[in-house]
C-alpha positions as CSV (number, residue, x, y, z in Angstrom):
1,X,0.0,0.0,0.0
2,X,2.8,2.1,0.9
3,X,4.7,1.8,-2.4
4,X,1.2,3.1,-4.4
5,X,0.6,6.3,-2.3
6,X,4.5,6.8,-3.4
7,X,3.6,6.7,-6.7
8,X,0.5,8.4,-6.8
9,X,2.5,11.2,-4.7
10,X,5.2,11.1,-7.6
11,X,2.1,11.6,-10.2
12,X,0.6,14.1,-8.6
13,X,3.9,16.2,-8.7
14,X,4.7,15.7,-12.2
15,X,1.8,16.8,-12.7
16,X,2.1,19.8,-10.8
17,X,5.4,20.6,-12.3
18,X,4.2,20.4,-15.9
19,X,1.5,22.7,-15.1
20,X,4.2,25.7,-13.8
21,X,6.4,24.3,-16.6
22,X,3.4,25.8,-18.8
23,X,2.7,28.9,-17.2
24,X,6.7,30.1,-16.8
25,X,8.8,31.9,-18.8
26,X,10.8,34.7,-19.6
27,X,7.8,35.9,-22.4
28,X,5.4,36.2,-19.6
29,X,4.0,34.3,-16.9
30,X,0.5,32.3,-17.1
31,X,-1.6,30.8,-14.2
32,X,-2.0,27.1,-15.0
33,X,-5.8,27.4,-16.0
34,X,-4.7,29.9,-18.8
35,X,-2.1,27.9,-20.1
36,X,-4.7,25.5,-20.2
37,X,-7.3,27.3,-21.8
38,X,-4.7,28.7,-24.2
39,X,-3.2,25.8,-25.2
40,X,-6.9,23.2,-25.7
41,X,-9.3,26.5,-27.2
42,X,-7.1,29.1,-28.3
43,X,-8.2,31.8,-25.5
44,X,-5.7,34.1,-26.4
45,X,-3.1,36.2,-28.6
46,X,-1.5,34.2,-31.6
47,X,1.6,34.9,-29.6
48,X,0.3,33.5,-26.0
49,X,-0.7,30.8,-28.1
50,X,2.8,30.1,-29.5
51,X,4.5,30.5,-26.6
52,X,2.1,28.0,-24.9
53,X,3.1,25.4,-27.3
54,X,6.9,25.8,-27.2
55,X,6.7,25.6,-23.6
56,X,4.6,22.4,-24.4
57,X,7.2,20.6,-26.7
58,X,9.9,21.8,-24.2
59,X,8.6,20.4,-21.4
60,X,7.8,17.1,-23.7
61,X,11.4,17.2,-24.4
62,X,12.0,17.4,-20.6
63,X,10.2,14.7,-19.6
64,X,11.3,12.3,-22.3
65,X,15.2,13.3,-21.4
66,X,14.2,12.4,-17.2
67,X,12.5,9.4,-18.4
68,X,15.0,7.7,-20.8
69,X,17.9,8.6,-18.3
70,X,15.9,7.1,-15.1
71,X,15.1,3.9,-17.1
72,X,18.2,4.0,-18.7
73,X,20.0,4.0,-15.4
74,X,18.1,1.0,-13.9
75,X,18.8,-1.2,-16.3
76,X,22.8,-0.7,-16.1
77,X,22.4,-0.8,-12.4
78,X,20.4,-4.1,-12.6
79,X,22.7,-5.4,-15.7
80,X,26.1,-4.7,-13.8
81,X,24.8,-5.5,-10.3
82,X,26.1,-2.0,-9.1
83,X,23.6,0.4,-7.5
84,X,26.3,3.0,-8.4
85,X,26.6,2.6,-12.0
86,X,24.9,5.3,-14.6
87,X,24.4,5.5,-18.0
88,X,27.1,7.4,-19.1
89,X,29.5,4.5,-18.0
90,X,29.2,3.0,-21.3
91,X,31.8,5.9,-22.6
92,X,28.5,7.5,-24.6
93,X,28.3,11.1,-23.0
94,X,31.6,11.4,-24.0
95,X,31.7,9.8,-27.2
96,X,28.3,12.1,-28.3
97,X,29.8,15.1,-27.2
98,X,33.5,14.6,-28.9
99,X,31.1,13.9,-32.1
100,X,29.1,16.8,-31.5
101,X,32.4,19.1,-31.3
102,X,34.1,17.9,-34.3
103,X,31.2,18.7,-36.3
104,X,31.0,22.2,-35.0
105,X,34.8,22.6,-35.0
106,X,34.1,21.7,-39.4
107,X,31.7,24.2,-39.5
108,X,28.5,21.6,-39.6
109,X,25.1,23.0,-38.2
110,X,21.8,21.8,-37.4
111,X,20.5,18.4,-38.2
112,X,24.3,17.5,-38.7
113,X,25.0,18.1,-35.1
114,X,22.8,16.0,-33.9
115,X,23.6,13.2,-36.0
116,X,27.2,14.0,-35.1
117,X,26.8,13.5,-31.6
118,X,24.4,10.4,-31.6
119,X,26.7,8.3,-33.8
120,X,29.8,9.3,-31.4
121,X,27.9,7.7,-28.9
122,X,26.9,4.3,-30.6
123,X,30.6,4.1,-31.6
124,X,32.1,4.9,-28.2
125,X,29.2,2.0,-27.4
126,X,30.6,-0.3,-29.9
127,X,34.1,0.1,-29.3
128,X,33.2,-0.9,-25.1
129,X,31.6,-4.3,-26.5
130,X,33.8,-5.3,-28.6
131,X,36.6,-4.8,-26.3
132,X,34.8,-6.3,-23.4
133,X,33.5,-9.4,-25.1
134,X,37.5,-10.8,-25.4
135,X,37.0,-10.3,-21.5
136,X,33.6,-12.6,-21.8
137,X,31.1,-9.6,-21.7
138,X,31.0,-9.5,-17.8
139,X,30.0,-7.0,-15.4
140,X,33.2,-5.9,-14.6
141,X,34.8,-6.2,-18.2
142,X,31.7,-3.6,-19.1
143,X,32.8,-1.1,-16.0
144,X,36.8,-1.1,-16.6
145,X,36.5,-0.4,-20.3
146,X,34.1,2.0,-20.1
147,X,35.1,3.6,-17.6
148,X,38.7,3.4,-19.5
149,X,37.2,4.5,-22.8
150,X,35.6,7.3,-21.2
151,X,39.1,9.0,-19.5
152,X,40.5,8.9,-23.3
153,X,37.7,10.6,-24.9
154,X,37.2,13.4,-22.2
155,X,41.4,13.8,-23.0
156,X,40.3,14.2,-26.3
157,X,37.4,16.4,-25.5
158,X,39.2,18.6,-23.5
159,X,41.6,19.4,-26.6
160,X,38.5,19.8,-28.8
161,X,37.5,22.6,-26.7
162,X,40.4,24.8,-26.6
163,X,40.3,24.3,-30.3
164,X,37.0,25.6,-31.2
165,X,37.5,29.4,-30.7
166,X,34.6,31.8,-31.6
167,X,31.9,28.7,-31.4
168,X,33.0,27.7,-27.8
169,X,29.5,29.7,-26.9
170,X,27.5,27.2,-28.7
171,X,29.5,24.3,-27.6
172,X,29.5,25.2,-23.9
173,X,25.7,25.6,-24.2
174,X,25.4,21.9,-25.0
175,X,27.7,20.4,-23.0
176,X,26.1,21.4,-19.7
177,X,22.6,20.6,-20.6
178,X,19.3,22.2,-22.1
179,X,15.9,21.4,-23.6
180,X,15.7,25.1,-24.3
181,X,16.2,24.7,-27.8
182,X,14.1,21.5,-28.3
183,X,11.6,22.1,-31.3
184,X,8.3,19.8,-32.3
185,X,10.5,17.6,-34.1
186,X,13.4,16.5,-32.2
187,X,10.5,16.3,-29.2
188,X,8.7,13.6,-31.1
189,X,11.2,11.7,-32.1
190,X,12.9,11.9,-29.0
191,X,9.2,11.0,-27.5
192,X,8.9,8.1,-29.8
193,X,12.4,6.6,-29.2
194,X,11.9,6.5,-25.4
195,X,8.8,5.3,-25.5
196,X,9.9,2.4,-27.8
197,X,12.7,1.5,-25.4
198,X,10.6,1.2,-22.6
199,X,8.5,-0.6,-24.0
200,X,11.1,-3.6,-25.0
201,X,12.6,-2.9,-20.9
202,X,8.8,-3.7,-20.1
203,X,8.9,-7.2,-22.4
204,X,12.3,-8.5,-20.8
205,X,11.4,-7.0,-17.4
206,X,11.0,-10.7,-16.5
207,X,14.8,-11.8,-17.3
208,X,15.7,-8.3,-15.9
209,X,13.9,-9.6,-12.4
210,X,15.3,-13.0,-12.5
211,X,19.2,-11.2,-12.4
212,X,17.8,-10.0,-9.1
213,X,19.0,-13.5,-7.8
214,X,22.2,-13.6,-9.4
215,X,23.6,-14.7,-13.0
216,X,24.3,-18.6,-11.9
217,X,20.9,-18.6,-10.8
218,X,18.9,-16.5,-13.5
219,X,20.8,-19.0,-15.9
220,X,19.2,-21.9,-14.4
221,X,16.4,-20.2,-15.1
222,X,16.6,-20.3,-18.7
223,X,17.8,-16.8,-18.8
224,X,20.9,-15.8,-21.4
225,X,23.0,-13.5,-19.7
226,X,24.9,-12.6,-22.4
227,X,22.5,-11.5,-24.9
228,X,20.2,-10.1,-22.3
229,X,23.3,-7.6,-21.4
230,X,23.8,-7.0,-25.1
231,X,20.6,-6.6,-26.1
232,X,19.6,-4.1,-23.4
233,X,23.1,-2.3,-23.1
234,X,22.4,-1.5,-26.9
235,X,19.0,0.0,-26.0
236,X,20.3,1.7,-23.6
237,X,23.3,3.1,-26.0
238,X,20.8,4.2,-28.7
239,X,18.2,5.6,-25.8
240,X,20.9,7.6,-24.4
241,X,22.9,8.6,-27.7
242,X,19.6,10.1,-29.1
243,X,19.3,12.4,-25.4
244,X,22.3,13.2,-25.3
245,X,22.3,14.3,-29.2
246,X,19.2,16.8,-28.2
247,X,19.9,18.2,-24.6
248,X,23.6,17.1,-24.3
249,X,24.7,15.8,-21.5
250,X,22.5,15.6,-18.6
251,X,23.8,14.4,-15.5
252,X,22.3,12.4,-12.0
253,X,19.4,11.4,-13.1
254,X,20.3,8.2,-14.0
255,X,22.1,8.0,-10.5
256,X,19.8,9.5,-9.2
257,X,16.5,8.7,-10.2
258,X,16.8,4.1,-9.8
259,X,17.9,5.2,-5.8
260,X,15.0,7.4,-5.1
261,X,12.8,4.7,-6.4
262,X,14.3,1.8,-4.4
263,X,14.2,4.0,-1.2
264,X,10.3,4.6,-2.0
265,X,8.8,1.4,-3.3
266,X,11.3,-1.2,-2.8
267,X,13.0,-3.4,-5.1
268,X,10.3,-5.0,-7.2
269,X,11.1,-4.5,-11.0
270,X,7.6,-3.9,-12.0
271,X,7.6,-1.4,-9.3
272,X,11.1,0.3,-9.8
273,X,10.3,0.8,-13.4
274,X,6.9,2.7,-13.2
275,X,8.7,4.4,-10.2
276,X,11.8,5.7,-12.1
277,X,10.2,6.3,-15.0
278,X,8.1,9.4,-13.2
279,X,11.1,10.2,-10.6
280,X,13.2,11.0,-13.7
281,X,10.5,12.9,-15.4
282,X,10.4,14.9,-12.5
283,X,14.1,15.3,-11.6
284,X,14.5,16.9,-15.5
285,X,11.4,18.8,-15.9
286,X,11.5,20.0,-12.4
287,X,15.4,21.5,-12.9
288,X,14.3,22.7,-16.2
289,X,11.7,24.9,-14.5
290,X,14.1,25.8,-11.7
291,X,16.3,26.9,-15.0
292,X,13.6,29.7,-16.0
293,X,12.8,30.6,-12.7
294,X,16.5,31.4,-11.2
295,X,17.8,32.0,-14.9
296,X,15.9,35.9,-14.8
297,X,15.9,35.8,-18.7
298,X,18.8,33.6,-19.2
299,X,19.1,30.0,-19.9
300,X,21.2,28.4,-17.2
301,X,22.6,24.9,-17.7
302,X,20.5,22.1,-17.2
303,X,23.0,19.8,-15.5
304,X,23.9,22.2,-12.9
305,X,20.5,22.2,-11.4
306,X,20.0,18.1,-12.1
307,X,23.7,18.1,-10.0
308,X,22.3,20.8,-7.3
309,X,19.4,18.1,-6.7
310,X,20.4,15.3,-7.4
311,X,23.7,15.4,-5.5
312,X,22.5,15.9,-1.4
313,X,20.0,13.2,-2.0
314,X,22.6,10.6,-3.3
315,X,24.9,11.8,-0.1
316,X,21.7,11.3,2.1
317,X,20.5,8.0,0.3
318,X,24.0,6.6,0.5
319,X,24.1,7.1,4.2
320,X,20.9,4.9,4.8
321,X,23.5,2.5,3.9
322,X,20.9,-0.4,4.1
323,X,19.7,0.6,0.7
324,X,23.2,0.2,-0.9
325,X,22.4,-3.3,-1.9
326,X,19.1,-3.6,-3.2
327,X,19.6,-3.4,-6.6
């Protein structure tokens, strides 16, 4: 019973927090019910009306970003049997973000960038499974390399950066995070890839459970480790390659997010997933409104509020040490 009121506490917020994400801005400032009205019968100026629906899309964008990084983040926790793993371990925030400055450093724009980014993080992907399957494509084989892989390409990112000049604006802009500049577009298709990667999470949910008990164990069960861990690390690359490609990086929720659910409704899969899925929604959207609100006028990066939350409640859910091995 406890784990429901949980959840429909969690709803309730989200809910809440897309409302004010409607009504806030630096255009002007709504109460919920005209957003509303503006936005479902056109009760207002062509402009309210516009700015209604960017604000819309934008908070769309939001809550698909929380959502694939929350789920995202469970699974690698559940897949590597470490409560402290996050997406990015794979080497992809890296990889996506050294594509995403050599196409601005050749003087690419818009789509290109995005494209530029999502394949640097499928290769960075690649390159961790290939090097880890010589090691047997185990837990720890997955960590080291990309963990390894990851040091290189920041190196590498770190050069990219002094050597960009004049466009180091732009570039700084997307490396810390931002869903300001998230159009109808990228918003559906970063809505439709999500959603399709959560719902092939949901159909292996079952194998993902049986890990629960350990790999000897789920392998007695019928389960194959091995392409389980391949077939859902490689959602989880494209998933977070495609978010990372529209907002940038975005850091903690994926951390985050999995612990706040464990903490709250225990360490059912069924239950973490529905759990993490609106934590991480609300972790994103609710920094993104945070953004507007302490921004005055200016876009401030994404991941430093994300960080600002997400960082005393790891400290204070890594103290209730008890927690640290429910996975």
């Amino acid at each position: 019973m406890r784990h429901l009121l949980y959840l429909l506490f969690f709803l309730v917020l989200y809910i809440v927090l897309l409302l004010l994400s409607l009504s806030i801005g630096a255009y002007r400032v709504y109460t919920p019910f005209e957003a509303i009205t503006i936005l479902l019968w056109g009760d207002g100026s062509h402009v309210d009306r516009a700015v209604v629906e960017l604000r819309l899309w934008r908070s769309i964008a939001a809550t698909m970003v929380g959502v694939g990084l929350a789920v995202s983040g469970l699974i690698i926790q559940r897949l590597l049997g470490n409560p402290m793993a996050d997406p990015y371990i794979l080497g992809i925030s890296p990889g996506a973000a050294l594509g995403y400055l050599s196409a601005l450093a050749l003087g690419l724009g818009y789509p290109v960038l995005y494209l530029a980014a999502f394949l640097g993080g499928l290769v960075a992907y690649a390159i961790v499974i290939s090097i880890a399957s010589i090691a047997g494509l185990t837990s720890l084989a997955l960590i080291v390399v990309g963990v390894a892989l990851s040091y290189a390409l920041s190196s590498l990112l770190v050069i990219a950066i002094f050597l960009l000049g004049p466009q180091l604006g732009l570039a700084t802009v997307w490396l810390f995070g931002t869903v300001a500049y998230t159009p109808k577009t990228e918003s559906t298709l970063l809505s439709v890839a999500v959603l399709a990667g959560l719902i092939l999470v949901t159909v292996n949910r079952g194998a993902l459970t049986a890990l629960l008990l350990g790999e000897e164990v789920s392998k007695a069960m019928g389960v194959n480790v091995e392409a389980l861990r391949l077939s859902m690390t490689a959602i989880v690359a494209f998933t977070v390659s495609l978010i990372t490609a529209v907002s940038g990086p975005v850091g903690f929720v994926g951390l985050t997010a999995p612990w706040i659910a464990r903490v709250t409704v225990g360490a059912s899969f069924n239950r973490l997933l529905v759990a993490s899925t609106i934590i991480g929604a609300i972790l994103v959207l609710g920094s993104d409104v945070v953004v507007r609100v302490v921004g005055g006028g200016r876009e401030l990066p994404l991941t430093a509020i994300t960080s600002l939350v997400g960082a005393p409640l790891l400290l204070y859910l890594s103290v209730r040490g008890r927690y640290a091995g429910r996975l």
